[in-house]
DSSP file (Angstrom, degrees, kcal/mol; ACC not computed):
  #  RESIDUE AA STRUCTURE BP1 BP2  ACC     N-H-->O    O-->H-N    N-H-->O    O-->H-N    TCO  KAPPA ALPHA  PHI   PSI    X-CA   Y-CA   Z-CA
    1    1 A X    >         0   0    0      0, 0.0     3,-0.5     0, 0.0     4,-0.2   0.000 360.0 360.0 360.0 149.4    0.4  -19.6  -10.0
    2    2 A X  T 3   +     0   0    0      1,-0.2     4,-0.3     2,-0.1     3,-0.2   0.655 360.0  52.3 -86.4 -16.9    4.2  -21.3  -10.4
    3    3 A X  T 3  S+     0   0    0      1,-0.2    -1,-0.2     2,-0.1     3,-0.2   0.441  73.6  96.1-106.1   0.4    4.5  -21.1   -6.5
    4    4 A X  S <  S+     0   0    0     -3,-0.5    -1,-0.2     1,-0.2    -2,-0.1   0.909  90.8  48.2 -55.0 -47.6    1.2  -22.9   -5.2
    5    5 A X  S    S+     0   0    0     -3,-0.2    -1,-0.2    -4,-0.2    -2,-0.1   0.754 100.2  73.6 -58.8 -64.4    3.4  -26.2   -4.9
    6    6 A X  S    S-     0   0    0     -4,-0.3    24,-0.1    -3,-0.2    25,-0.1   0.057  84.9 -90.7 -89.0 144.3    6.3  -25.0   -3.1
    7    7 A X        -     0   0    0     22,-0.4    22,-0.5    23,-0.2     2,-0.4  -0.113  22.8-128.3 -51.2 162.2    6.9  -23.9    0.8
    8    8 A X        -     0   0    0     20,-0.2    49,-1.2    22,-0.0     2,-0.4  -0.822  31.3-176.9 -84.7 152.3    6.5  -20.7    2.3
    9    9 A X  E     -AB  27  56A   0     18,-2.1    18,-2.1    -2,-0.4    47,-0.3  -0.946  22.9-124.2-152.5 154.2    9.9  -19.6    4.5
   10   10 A X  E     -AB  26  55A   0     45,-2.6    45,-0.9    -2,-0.4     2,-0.6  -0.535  18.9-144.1 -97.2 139.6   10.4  -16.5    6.6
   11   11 A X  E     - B   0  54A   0     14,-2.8    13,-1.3    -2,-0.2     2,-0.3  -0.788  15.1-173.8-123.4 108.7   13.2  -14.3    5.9
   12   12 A X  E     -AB  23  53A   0     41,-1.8    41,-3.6    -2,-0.6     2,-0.3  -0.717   7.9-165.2 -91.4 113.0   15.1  -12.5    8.7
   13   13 A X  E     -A   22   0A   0      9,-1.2     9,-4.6    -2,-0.3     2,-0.7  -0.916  15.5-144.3-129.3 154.7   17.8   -9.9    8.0
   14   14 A X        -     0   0    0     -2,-0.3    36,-3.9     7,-0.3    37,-1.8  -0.948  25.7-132.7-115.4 136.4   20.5   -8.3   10.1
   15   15 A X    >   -     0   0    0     -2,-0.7     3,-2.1     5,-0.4    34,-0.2  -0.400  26.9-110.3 -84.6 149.1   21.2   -4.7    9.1
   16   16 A X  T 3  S+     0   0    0      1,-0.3    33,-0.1    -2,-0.2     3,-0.1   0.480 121.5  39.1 -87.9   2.0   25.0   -3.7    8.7
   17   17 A X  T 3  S+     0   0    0      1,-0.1     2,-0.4     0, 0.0    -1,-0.3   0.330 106.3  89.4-140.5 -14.4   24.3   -1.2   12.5
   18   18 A X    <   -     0   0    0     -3,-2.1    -1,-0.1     1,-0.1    -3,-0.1  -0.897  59.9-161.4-127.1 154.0   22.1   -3.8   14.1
   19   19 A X  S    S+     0   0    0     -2,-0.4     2,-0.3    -5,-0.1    -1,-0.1   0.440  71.5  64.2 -74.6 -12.0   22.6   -6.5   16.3
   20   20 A X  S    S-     0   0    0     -7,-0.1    -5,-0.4    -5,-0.0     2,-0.4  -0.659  78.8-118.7-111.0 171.8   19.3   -8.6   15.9
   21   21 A X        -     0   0    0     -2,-0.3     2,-0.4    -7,-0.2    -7,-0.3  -0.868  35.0-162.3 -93.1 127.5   17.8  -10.5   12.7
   22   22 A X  E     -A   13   0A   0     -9,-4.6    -9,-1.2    -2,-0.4     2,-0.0  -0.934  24.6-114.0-113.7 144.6   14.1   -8.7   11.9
   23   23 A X  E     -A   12   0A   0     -2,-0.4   -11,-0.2   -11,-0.2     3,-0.1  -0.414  34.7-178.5 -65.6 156.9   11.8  -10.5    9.7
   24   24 A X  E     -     0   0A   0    -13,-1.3     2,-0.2     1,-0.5   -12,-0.1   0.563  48.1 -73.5-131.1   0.1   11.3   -8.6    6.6
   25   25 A X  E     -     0   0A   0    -14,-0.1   -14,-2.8     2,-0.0    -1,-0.5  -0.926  57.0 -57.7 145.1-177.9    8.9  -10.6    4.7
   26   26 A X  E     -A   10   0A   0     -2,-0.2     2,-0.2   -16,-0.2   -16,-0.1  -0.963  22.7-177.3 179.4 173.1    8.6  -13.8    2.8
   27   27 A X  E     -A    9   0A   0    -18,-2.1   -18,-2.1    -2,-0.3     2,-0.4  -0.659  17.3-129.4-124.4 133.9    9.2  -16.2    0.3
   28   28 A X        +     0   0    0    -20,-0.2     2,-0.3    -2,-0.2   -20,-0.2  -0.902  37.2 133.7-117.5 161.5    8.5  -19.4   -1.6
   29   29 A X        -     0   0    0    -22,-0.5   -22,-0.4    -2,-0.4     6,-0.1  -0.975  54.3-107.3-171.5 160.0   10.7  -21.9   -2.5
   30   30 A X  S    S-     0   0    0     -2,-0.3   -23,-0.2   -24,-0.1     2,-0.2   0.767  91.6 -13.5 -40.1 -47.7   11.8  -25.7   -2.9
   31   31 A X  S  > S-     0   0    0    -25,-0.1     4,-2.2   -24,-0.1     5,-0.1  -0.754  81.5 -78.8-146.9 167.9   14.5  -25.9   -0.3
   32   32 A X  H  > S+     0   0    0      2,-0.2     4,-3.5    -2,-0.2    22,-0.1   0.832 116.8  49.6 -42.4 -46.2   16.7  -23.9    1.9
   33   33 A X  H  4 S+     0   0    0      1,-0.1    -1,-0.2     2,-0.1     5,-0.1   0.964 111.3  43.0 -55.1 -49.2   19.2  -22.8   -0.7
   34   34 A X  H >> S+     0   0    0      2,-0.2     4,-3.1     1,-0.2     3,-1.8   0.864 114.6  58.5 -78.3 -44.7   17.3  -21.7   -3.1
   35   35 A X  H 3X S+     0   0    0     -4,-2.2     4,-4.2     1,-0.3    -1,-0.2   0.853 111.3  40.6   6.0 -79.4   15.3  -20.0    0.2
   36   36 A X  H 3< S+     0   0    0     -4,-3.5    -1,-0.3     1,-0.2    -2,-0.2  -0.008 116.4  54.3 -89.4  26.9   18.5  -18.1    1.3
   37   37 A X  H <> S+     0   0    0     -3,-1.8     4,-1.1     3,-0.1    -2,-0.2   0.431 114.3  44.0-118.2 -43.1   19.2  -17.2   -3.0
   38   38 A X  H  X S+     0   0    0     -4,-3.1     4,-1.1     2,-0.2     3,-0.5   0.972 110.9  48.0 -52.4 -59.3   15.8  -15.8   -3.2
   39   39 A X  H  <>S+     0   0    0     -4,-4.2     5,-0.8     1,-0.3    -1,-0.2   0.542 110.8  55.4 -79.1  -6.8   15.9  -13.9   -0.2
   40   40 A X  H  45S+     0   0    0     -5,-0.2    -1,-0.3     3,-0.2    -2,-0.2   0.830 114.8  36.7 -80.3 -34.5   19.4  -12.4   -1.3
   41   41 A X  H  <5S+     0   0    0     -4,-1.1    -2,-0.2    -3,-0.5    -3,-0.1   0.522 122.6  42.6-109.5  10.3   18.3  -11.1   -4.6
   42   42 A X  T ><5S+     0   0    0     -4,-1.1     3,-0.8    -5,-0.0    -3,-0.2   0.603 129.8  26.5-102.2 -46.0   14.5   -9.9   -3.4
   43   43 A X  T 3 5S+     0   0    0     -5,-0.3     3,-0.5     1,-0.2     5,-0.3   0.973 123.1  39.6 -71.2 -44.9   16.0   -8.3    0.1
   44   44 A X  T > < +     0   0    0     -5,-0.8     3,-1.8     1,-0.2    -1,-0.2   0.160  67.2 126.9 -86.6  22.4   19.5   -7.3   -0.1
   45   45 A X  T <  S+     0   0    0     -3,-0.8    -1,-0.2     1,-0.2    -2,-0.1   0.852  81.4  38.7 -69.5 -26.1   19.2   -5.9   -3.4
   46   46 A X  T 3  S-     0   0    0     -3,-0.5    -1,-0.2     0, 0.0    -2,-0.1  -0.149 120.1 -96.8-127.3  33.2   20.8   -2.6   -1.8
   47   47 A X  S <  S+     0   0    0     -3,-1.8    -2,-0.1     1,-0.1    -3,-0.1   0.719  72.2 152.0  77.1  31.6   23.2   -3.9    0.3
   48   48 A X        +     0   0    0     -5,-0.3     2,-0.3   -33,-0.1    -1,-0.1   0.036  57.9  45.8 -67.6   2.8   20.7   -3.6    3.6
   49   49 A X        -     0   0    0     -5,-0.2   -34,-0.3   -34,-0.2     3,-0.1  -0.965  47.6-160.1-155.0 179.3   22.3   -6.4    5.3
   50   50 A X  S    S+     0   0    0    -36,-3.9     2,-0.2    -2,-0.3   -35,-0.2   0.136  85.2  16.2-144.9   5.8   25.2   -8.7    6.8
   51   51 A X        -     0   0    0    -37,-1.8     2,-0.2     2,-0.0   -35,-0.0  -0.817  60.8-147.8-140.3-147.6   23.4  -11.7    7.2
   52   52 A X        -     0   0    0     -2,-0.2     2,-0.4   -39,-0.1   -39,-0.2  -0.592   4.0-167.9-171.6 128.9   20.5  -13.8    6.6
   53   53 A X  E     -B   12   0A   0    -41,-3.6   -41,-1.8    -2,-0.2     2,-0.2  -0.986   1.5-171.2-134.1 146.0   18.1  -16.3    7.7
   54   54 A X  E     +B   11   0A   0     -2,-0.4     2,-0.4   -43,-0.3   -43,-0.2  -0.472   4.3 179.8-104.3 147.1   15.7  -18.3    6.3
   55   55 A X  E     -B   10   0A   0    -45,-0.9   -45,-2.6    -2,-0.2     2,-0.1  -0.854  34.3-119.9-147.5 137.8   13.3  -20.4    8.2
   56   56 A X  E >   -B    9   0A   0     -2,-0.4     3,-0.6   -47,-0.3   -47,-0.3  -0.479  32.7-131.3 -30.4 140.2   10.4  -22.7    6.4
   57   57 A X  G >  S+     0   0    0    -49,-1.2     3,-1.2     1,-0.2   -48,-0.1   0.798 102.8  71.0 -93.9 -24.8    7.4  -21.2    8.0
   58   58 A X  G 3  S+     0   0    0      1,-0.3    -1,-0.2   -50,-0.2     3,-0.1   0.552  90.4  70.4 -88.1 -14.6    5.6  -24.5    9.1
   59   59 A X  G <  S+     0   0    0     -3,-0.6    -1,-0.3     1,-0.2    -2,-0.1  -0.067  88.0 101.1-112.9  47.0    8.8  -24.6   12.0
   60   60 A X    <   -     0   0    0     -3,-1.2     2,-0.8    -5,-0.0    -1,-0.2  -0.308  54.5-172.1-101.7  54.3    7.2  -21.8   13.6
   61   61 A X        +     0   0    0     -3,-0.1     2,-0.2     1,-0.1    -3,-0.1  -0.132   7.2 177.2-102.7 131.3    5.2  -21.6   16.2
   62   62 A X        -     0   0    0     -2,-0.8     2,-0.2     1,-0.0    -1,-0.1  -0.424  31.4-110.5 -92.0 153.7    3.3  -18.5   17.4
   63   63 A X        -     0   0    0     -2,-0.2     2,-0.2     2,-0.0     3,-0.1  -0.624  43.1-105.1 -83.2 153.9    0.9  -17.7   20.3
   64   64 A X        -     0   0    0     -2,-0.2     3,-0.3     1,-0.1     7,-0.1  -0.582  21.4-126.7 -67.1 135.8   -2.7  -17.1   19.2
   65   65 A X  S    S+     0   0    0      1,-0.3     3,-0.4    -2,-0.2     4,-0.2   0.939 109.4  51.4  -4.8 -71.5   -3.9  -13.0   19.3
   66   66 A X  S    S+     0   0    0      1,-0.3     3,-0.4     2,-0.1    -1,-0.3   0.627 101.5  48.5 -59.0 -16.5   -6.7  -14.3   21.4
   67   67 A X  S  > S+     0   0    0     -3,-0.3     4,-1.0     1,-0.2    -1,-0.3  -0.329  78.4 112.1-125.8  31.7   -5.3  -16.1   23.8
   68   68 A X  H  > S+     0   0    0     -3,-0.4     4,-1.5     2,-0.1    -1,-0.2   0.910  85.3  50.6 -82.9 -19.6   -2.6  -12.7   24.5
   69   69 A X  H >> S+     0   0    0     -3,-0.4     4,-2.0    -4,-0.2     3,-1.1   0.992 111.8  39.5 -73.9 -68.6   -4.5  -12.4   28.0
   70   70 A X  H 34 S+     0   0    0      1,-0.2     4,-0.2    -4,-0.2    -1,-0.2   0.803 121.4  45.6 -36.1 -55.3   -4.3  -15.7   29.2
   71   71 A X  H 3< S+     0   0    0     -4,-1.0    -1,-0.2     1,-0.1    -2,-0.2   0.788 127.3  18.5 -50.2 -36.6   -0.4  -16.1   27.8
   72   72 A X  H << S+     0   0    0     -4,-1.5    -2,-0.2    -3,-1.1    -3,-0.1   0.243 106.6  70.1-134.7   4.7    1.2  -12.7   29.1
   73   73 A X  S >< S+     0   0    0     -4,-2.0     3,-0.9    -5,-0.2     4,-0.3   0.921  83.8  79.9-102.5 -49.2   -1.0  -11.0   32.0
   74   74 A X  G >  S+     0   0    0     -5,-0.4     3,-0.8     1,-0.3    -1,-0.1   0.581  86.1  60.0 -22.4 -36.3    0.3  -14.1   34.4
   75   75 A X  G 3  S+     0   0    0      1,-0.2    -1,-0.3    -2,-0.2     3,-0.1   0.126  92.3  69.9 -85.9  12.1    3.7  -12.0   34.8
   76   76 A X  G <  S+     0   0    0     -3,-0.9    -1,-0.2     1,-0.1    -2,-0.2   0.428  90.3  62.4 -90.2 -15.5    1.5   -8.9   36.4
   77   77 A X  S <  S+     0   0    0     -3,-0.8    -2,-0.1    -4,-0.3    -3,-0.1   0.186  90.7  68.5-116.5  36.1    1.1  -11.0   39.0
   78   78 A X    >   -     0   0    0      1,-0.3     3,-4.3    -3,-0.1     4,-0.2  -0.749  56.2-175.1-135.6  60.1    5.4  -11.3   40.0
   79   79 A X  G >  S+     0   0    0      1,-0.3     2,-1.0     2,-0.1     3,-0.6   0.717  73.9  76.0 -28.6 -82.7    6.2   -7.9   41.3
   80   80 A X  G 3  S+     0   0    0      1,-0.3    -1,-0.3     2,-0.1     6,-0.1   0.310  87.6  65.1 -20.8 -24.4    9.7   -8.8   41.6
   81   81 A X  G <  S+     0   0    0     -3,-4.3     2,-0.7    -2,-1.0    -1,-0.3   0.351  88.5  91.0 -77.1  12.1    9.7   -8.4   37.9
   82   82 A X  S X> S-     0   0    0     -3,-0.6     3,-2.1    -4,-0.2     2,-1.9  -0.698  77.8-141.7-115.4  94.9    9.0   -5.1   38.4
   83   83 A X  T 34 S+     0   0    0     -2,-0.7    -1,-0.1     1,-0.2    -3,-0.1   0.480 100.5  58.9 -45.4   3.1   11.6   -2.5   38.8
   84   84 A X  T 34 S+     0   0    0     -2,-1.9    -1,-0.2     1,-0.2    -4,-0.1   0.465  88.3  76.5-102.6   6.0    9.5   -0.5   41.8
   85   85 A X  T <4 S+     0   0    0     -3,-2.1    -1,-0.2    -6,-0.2    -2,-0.1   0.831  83.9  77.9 -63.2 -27.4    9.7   -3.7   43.8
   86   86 A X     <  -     0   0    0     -4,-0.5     2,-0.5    -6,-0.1     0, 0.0  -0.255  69.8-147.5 -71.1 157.6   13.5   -2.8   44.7
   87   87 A X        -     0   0    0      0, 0.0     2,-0.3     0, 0.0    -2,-0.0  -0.939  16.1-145.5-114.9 144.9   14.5   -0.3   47.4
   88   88 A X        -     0   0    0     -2,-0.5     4,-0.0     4,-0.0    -2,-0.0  -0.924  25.8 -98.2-109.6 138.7   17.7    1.4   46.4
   89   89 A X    >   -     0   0    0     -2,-0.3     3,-1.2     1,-0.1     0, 0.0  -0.350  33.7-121.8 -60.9 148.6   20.5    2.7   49.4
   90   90 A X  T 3  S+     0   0    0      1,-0.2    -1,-0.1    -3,-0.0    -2,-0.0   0.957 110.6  72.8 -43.4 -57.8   19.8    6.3   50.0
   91   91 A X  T 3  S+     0   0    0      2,-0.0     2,-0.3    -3,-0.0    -1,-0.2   0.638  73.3  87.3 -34.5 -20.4   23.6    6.4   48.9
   92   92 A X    <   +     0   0    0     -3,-1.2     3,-0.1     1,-0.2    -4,-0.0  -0.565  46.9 172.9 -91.2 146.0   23.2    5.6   45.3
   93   93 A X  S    S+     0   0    0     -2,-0.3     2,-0.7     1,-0.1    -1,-0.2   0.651  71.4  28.5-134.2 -58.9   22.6    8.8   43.0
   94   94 A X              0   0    0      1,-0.1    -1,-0.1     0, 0.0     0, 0.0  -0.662 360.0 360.0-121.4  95.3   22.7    7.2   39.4
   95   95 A X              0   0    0     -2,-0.7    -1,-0.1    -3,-0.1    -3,-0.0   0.476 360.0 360.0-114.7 360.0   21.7    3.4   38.3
């Protein structure tokens, strides 16, 4: 294969209606340019975006699957994050 050598980088596009970047897949290549040249003529081929970003994948880091209890249940235990801690005045009809 021509691409064993080369990085991976993640490619993130914002859609012409939405406000956020979503990953869409990925890519290798030498450098960043070439990156964000790739990821124009394999993603956008049909005009599906208005931006783009590129990231090298190795300046990622992600939480582990296994470790989702230990990472995310800690925040069950902060009501106040929780919208049935608040009491609302009788007065209020629509929030």
């Amino acid at each position: 294969m021509a691409n064993q050598g080369l990085p991976i980088w993640e490619v993130f596009i914002r859609s012409k209606n939405g406000l956020e970047h979503r990953h869409v897949g990925s890519l290798h290549a030498a450098d960043a340019e070439m990156a964000l040249e790739n990821a124009r003529d394999v993603y956008t081929r049909r005009e599906e975006g208005v931006s783009l970003w590129v990231v090298e994948s190795k300046h990622i880091t992600a939480s582990n699957p296994e470790h989702q209890g230990e990472l995310f249940e800690p925040a069950q235990d902060k009501v106040y994050r929780h919208p049935t801690f608040y009491k609302l005045p009788d007065e209020l009809e629509h929030m």
